[in-house]
Rosetta silent file (secondary structure, phi, psi, omega in degrees, C-alpha in Angstrom):
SEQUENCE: XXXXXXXXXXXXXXXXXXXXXXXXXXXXXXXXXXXXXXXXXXXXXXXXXXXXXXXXXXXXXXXXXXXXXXXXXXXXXXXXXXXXXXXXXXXXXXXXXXXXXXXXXXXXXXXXXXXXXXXXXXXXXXXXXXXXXXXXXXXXXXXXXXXXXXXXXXXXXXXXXXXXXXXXXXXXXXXXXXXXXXXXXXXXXXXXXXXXXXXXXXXXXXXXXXXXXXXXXXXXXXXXXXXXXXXXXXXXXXXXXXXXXXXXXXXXXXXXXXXXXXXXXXXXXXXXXXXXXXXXXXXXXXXXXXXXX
SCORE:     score description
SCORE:     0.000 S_00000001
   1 L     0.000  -42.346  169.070   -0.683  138.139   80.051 S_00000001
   2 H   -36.991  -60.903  172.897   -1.945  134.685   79.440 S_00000001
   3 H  -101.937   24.561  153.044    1.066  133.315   79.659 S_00000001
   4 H   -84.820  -60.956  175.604    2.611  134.952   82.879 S_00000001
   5 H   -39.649  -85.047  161.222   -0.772  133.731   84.498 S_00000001
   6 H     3.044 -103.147 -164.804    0.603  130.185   83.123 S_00000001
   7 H   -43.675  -42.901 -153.854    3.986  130.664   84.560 S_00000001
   8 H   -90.026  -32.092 -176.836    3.018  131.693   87.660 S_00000001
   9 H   -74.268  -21.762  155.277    0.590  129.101   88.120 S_00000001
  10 H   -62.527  -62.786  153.653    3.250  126.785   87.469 S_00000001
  11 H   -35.674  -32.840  168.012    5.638  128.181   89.941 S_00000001
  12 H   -60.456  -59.846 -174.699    2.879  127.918   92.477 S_00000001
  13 H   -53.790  -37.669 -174.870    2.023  124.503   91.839 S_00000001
  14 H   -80.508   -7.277  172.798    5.319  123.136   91.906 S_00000001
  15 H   -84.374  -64.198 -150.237    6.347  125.114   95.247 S_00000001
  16 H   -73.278  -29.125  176.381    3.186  123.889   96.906 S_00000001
  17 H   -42.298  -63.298  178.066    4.500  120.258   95.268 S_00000001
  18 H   -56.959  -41.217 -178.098    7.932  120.522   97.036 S_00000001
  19 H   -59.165  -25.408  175.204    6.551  121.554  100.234 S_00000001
  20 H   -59.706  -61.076 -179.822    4.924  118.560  100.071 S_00000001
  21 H   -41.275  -53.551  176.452    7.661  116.227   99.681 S_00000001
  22 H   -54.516  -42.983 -170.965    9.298  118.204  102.636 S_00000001
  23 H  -109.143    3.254  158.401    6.369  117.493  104.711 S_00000001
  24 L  -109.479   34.905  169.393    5.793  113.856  103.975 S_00000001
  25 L   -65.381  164.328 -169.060   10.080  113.224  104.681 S_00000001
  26 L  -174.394   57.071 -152.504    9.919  110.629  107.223 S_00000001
  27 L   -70.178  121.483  171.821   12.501  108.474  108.867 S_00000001
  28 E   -75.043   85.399  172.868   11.935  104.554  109.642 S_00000001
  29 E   -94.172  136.787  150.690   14.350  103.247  111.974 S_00000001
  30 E  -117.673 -163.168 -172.137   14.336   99.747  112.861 S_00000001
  31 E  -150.021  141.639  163.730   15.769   97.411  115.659 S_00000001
  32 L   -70.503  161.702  173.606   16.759   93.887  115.771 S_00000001
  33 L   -93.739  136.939  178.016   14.679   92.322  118.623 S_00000001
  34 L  -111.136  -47.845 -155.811   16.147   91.783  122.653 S_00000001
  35 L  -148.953  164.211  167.748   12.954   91.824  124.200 S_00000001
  36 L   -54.455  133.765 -177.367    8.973   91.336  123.161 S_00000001
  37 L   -36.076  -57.827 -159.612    8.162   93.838  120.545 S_00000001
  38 H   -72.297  -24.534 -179.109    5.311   95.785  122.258 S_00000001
  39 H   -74.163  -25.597  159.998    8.132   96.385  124.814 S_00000001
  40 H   -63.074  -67.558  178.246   10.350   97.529  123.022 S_00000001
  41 H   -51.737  -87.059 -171.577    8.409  100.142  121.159 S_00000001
  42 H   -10.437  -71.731 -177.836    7.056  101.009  124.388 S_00000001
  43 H   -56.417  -36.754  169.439   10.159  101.491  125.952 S_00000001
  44 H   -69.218  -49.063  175.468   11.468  103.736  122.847 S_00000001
  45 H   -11.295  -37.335 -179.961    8.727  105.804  122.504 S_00000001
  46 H   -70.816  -36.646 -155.529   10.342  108.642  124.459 S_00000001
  47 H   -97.830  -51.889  171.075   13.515  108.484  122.293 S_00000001
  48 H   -72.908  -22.696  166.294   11.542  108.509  119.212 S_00000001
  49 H   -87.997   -9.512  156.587    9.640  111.682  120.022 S_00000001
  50 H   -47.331  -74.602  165.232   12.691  113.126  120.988 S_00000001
  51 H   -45.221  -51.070 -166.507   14.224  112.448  117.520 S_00000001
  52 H   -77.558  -30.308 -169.213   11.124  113.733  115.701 S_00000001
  53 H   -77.125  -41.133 -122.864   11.466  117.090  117.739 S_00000001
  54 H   -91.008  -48.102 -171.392   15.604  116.964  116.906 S_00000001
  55 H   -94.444  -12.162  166.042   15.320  116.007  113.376 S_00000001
  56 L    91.606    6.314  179.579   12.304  117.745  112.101 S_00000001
  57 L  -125.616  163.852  155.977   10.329  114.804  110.689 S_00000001
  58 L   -90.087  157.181 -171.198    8.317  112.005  111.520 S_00000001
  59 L  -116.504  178.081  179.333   10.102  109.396  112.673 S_00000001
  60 E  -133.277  174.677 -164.192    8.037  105.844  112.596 S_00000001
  61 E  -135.950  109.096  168.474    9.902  102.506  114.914 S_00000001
  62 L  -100.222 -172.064  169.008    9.208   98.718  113.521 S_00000001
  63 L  -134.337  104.366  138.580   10.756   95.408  115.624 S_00000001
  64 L  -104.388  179.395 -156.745   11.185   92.906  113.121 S_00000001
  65 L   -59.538  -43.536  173.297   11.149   89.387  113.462 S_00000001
  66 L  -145.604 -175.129 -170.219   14.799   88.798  113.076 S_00000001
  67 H   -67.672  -51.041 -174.712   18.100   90.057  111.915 S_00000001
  68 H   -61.807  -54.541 -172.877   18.005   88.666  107.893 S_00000001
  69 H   -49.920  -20.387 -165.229   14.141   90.811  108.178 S_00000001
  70 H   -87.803  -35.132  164.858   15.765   94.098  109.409 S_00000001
  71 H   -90.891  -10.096  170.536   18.271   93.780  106.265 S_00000001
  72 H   -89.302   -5.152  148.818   15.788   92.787  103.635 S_00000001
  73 H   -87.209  -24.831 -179.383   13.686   96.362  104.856 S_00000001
  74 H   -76.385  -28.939  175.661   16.852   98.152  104.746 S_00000001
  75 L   -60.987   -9.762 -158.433   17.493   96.348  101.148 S_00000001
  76 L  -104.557  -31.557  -98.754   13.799   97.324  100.163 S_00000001
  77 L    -0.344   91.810 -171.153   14.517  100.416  101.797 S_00000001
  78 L  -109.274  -42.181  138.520   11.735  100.442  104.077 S_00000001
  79 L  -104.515  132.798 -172.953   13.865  101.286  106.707 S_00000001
  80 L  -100.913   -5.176  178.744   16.615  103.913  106.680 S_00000001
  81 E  -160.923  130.603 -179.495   18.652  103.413  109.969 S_00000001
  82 E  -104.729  141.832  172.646   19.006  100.289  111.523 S_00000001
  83 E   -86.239  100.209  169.014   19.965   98.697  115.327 S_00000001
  84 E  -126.480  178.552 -177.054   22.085   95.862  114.799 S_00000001
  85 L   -85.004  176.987  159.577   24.770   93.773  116.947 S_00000001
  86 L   -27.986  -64.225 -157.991   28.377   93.691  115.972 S_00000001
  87 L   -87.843  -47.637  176.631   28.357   90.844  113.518 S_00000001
  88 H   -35.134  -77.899 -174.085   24.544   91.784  112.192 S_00000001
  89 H   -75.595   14.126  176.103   26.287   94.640  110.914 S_00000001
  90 H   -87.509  -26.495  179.521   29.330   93.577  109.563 S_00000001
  91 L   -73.492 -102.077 -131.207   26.692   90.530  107.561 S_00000001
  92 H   -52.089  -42.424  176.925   24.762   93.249  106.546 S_00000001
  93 H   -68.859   -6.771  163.297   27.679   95.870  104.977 S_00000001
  94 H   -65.447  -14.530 -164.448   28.906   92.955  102.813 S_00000001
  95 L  -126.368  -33.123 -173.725   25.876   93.167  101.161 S_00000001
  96 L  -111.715  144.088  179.896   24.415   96.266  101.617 S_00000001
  97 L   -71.039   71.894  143.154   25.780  100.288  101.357 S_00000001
  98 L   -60.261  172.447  170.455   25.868  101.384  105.184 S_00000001
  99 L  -132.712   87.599 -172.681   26.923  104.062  107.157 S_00000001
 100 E   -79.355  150.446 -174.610   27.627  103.777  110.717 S_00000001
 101 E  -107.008  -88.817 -171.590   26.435  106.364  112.906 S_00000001
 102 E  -109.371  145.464  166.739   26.183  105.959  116.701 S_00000001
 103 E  -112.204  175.089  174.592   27.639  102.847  119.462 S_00000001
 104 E  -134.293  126.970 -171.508   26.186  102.960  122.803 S_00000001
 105 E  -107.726  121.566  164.366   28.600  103.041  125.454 S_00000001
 106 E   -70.637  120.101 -167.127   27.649  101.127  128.924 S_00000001
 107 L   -44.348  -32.693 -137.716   27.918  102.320  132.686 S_00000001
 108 L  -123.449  -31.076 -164.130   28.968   99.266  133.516 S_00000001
 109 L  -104.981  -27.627 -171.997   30.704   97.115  130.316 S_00000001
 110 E    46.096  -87.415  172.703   31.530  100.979  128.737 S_00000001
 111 L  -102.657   14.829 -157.101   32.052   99.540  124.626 S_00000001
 112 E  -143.318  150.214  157.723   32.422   96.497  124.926 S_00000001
 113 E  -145.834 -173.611 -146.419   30.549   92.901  126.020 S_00000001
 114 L  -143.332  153.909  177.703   31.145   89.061  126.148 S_00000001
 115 E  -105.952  146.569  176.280   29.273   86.243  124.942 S_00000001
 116 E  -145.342  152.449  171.481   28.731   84.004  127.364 S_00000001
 117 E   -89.878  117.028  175.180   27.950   79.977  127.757 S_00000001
 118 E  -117.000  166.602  177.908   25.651   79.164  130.744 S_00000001
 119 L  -170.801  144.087  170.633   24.348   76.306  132.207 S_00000001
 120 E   -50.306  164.932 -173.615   21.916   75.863  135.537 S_00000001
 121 L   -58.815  -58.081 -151.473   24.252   75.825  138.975 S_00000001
 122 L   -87.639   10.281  171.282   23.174   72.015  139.212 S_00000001
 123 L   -46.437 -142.329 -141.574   23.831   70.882  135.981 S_00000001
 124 L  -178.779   -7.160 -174.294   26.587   68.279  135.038 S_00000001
 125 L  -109.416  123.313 -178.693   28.390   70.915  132.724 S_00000001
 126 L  -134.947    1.826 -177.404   31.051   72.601  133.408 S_00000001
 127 L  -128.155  178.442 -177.354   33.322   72.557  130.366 S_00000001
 128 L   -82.243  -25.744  172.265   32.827   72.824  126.752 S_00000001
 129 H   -30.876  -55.212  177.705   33.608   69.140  126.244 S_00000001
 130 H   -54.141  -10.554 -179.298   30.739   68.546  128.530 S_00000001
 131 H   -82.348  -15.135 -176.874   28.178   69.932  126.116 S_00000001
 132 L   -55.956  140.438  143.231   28.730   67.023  123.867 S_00000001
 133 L    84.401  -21.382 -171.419   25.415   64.947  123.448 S_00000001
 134 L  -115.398  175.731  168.273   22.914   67.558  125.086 S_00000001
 135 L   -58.131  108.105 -168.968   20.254   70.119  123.924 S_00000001
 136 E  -121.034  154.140 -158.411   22.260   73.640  123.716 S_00000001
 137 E  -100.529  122.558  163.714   19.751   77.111  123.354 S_00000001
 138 E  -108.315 -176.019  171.517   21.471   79.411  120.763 S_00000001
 139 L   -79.366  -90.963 -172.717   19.351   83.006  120.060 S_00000001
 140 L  -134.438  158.972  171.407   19.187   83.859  116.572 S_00000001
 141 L   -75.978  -14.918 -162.813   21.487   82.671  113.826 S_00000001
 142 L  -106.312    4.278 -172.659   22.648   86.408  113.110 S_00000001
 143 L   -81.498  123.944  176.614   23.014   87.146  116.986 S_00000001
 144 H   -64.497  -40.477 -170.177   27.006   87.953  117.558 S_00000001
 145 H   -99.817   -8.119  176.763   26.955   86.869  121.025 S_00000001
 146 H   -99.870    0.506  173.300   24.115   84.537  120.962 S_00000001
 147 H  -151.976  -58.090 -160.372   25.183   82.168  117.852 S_00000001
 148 H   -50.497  -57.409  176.905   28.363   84.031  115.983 S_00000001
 149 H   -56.285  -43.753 -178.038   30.930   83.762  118.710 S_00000001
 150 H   -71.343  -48.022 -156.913   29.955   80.496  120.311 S_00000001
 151 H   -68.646  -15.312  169.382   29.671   78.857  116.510 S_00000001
 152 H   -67.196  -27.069 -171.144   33.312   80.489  116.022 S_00000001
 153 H   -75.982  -35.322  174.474   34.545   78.649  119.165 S_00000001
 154 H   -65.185  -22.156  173.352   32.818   75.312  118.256 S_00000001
 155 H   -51.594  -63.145 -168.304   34.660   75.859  114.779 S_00000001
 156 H   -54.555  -33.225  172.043   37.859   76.767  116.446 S_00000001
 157 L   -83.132   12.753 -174.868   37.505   73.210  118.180 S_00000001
 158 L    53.740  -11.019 -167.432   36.400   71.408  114.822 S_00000001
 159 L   -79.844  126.865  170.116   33.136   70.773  116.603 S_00000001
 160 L   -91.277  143.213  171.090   29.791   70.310  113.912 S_00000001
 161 L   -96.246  -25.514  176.425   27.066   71.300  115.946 S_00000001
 162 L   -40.444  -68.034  158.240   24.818   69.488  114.020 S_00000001
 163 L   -85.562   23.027  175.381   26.467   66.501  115.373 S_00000001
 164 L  -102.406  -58.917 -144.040   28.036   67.546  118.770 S_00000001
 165 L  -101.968  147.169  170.290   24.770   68.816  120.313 S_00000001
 166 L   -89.369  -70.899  169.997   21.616   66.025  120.144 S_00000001
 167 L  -109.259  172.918 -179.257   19.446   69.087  119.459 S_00000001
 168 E  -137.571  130.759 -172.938   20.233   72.935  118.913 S_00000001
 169 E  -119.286  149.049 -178.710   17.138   74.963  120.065 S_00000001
 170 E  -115.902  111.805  169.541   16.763   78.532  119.039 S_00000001
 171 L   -44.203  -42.216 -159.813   15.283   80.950  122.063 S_00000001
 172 L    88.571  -29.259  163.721   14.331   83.821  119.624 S_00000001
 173 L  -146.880  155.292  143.771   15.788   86.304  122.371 S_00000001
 174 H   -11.451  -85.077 -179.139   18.116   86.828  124.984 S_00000001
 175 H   -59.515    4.653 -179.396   15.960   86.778  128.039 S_00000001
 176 H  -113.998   -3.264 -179.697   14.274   83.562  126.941 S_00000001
 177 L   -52.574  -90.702  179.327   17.631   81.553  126.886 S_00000001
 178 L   -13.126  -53.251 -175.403   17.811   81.742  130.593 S_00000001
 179 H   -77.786  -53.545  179.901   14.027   80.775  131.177 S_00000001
 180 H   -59.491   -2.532  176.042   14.498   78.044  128.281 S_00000001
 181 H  -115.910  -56.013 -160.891   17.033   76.240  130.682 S_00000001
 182 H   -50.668  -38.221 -161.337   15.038   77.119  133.940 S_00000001
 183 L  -108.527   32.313  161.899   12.355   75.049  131.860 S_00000001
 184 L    73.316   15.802  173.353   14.366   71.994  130.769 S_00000001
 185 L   -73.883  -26.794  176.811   14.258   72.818  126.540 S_00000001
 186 L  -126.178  160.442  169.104   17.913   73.414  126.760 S_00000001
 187 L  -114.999    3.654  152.132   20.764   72.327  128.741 S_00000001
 188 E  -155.709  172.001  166.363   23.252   74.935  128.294 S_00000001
 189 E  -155.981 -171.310  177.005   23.170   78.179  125.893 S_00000001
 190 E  -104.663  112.144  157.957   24.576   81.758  124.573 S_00000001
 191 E  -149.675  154.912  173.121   23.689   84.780  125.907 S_00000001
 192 E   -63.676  120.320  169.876   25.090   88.492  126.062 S_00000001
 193 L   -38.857  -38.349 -173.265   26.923   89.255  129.572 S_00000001
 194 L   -76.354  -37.779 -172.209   24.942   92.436  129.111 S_00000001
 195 H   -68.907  -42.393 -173.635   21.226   91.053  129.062 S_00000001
 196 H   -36.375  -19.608 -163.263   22.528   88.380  131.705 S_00000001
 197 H   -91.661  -46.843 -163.334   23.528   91.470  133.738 S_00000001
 198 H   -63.044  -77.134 -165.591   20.331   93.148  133.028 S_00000001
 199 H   -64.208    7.224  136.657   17.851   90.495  133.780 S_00000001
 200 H   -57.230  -89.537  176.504   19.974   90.063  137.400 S_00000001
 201 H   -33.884  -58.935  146.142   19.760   93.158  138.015 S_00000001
 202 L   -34.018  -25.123  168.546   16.406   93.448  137.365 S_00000001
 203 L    93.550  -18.960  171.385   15.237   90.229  139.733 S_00000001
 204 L   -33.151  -48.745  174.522   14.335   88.707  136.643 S_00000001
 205 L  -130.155  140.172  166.587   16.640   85.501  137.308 S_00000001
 206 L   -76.023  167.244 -162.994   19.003   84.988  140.339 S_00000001
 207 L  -101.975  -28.658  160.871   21.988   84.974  139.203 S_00000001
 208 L   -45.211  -44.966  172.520   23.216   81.815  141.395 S_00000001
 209 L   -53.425  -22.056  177.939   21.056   79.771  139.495 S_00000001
 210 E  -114.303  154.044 -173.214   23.464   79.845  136.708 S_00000001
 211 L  -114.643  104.301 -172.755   27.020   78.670  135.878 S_00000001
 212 L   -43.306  164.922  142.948   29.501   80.720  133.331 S_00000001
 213 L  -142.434    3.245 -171.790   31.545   77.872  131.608 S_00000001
 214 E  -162.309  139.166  163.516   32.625   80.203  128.670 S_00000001
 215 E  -151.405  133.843 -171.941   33.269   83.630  127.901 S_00000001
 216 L   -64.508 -170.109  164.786   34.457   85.548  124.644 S_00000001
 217 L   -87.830  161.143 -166.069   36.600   87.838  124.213 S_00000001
 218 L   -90.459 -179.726 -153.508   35.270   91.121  123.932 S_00000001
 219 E  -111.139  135.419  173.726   32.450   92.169  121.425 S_00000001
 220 E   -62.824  129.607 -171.644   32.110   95.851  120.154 S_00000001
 221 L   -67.652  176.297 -175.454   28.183   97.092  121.384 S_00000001
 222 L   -83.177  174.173 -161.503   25.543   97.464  119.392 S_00000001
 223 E  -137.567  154.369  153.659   25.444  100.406  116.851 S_00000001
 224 E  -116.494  154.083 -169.006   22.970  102.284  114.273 S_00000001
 225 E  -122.816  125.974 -152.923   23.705  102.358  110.911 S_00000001
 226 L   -97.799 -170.390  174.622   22.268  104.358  108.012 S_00000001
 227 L  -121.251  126.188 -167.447   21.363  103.489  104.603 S_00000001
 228 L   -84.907    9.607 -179.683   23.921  105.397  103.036 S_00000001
 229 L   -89.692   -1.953  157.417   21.426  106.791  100.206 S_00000001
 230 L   -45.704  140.975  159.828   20.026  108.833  103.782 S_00000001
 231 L   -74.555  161.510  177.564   21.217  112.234  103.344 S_00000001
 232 H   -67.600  -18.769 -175.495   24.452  113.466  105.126 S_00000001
 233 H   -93.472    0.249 -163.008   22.293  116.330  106.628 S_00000001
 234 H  -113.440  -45.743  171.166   19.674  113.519  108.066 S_00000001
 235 H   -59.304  -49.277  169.812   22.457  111.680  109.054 S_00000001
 236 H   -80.019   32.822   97.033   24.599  114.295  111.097 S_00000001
 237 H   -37.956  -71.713 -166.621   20.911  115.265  112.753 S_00000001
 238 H   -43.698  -74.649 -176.779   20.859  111.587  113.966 S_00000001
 239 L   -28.533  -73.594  176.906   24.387  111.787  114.957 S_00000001
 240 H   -54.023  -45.179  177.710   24.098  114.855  116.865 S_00000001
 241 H   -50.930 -102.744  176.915   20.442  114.111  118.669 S_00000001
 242 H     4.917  -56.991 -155.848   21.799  110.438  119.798 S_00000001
 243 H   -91.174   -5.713 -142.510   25.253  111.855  121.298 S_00000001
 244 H  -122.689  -39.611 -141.653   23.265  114.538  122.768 S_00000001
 245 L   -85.906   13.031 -175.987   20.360  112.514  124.278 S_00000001
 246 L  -106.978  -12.981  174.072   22.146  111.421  127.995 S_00000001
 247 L   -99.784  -31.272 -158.371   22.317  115.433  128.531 S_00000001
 248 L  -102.887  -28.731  179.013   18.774  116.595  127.176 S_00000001
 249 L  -109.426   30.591  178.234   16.770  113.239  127.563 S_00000001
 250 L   -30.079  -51.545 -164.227   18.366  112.054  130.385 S_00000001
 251 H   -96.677   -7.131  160.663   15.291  110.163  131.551 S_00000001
 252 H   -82.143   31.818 -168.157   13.997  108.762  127.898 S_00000001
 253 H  -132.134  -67.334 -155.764   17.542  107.147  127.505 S_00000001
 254 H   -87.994   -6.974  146.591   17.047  105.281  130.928 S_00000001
 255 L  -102.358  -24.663  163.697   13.852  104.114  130.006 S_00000001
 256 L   -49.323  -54.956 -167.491   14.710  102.643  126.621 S_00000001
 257 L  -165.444  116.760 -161.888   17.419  101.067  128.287 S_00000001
 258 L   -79.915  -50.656 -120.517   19.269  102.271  132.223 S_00000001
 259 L   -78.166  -27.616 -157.714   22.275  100.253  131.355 S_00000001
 260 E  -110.088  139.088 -172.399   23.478  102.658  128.698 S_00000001
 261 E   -99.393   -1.645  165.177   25.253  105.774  129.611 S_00000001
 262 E   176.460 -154.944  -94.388   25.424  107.706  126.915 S_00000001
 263 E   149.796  112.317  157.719   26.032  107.510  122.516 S_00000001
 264 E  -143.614  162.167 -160.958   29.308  108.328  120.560 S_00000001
 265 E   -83.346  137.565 -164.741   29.861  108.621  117.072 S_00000001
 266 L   -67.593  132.517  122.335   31.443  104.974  115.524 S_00000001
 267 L   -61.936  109.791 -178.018   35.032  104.299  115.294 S_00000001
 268 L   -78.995  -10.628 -173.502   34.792  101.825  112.610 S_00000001
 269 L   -66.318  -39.602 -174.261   37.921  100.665  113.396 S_00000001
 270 L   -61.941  -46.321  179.432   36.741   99.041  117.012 S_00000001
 271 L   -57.012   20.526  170.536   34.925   96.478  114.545 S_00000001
 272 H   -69.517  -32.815 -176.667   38.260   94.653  112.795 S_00000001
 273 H   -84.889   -2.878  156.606   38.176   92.169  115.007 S_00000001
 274 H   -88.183  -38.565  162.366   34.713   90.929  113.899 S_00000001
 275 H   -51.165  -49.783  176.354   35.318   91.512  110.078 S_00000001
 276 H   -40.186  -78.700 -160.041   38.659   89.262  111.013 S_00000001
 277 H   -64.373  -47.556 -164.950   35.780   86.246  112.221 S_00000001
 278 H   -82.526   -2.872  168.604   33.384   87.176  109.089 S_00000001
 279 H   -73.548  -25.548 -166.526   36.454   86.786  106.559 S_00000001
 280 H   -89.073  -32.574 -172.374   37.117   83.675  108.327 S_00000001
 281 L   -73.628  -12.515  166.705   33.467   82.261  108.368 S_00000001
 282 L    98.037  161.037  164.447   33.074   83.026  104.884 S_00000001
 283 L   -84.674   -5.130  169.800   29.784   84.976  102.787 S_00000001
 284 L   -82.992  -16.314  179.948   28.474   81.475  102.815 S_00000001
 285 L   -82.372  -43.909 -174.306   28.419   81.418  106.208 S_00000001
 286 H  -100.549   -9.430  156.034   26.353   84.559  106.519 S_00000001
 287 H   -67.707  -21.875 -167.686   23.797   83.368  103.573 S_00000001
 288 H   -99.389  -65.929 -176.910   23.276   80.313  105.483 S_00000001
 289 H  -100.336   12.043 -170.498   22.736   81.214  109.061 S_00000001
 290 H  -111.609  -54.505 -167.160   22.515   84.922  108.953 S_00000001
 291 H   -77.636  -53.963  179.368   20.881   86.209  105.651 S_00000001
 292 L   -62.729  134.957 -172.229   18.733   83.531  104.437 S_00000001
 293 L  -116.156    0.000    0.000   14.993   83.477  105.321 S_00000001
């Protein structure tokens, strides 16, 4: 009798154990940064309680400071599904075991965007030649359209920037390039054709004020990506919410971001032609300006 009472008490405990585990499961997604943090979060907020109804967990949202921090939390695992750019994640699956999950397809761009080279209207620049000699605003080192694409073209041209440009200033975001020329730190820079669009549209900048002088070819959007030790049922949850969320969340998808019209499940395939540029730039390439903190 003794020992049923045992056994049973065992079987309890270890039931009420597992239930535990099940109710402190938890997903961490992070995001590379676009915008000021609190704005970001802000702006997600809808999308993450969305997810927490979809998937059955809590989910929790960081910003970190830059692209190498968002893969040394996915390496720690700290975070289990990540926002990155094209090239961020293409860096980051050389080193680390992803899974991609969802692209975000644009109203206006639909998969695809362009890196683009700017300069004020009244500048003096209008080619890349002309860039010799001045201050040019890159993003981030790991941003594909705000440093990977332009430093492939300056490649493609033999041009060191170290010694083409008299300085190379880093914005830290997208939307501060633009403002970082308006306020004479840089004299031309890299930015994505989509925030460029966005912060037009928006009234943020006129758009007159600035001059194209370069534009890539196009870039595959940004994507999330799993940790591939995430289970396959947490992962097809994701999958499904996400591709789902332009019919059920119509209006927490246009506050996170109006530009994007809806979430499809990755073709991994659209991304060869950025593997193609990180085979050419080398893993040395992406320890130095991408990975390395």
């Amino acid at each position: 009798m003794v020992k049923l009472k045992f056994t049973l008490m065992i079987f309890v405990l270890c039931t009420f154990l597992v239930g535990c585990n099940i109710n402190k499961e938890e997903l961490t997604i992070g995001m590379i940064p676009v915008k000021e943090k609190e704005t970001m979060l802000n702006d997600f907020e809808h999308i993450r309680l969305y997810l927490e109804e979809q998937l059955e967990v809590p989910v929790n949202v960081i910003v970190t400071e830059d692209y190498a921090r968002l893969v040394e939390e996915m390496e720690n695992k700290t975070v289990d599904i990540g926002w990155y750019g094209a090239f961020s994640y293409i860096a980051a699956d050389s080193f680390l075991d992803l899974t991609p999950l969802v692209l975000q397809e644009r109203k206006a761009e639909g998969l695809y965007y362009q890196s683009l080279i700017i300069t004020p209207q009244d500048s003096n620049i209008h080619t890349i030649e002309d860039l010799k000699g001045t201050t040019f605003a890159f993003v981030d080192s790991g941003s594909t359209s705000g440093f990977v694409l332009p430093f492939a073209l300056f490649k493609s041209k033999d041009i060191e920037i170290e010694n083409f440009f008299s300085e190379i200033h880093y914005s830290g975001t997208h939307q501060q390039v633009p403002t970082d020329l308006v306020n004479g730190k840089a004299d031309a820079g890299a930015i994505s054709s989509i925030q460029l669009e966005k912060l037009i549209s928006k009234g943020d900048i006129d758009g007159n004020d600035f001059r194209i002088i370069w534009k890539s070819e196009d870039i595959p959007g940004s994507l999330y990506v799993a940790r591939s030790a995430v289970s396959e049922e947490m992962q097809e949850k994701f999958i499904n919410a996400m591709v789902a969320i332009h019919q059920e969340q119509p209006d927490s998808l246009e506050k996170f971001d109006g530009s994007i019209n809806r979430f499809i499940e990755v073709d991994n395939d659209i991304y060869h032609s950025i593997r193609n540029i990180a085979t050419i730039l080398g893993k040395d390439y992406m320890m130095e300006f991408f990975l390395k903190r």
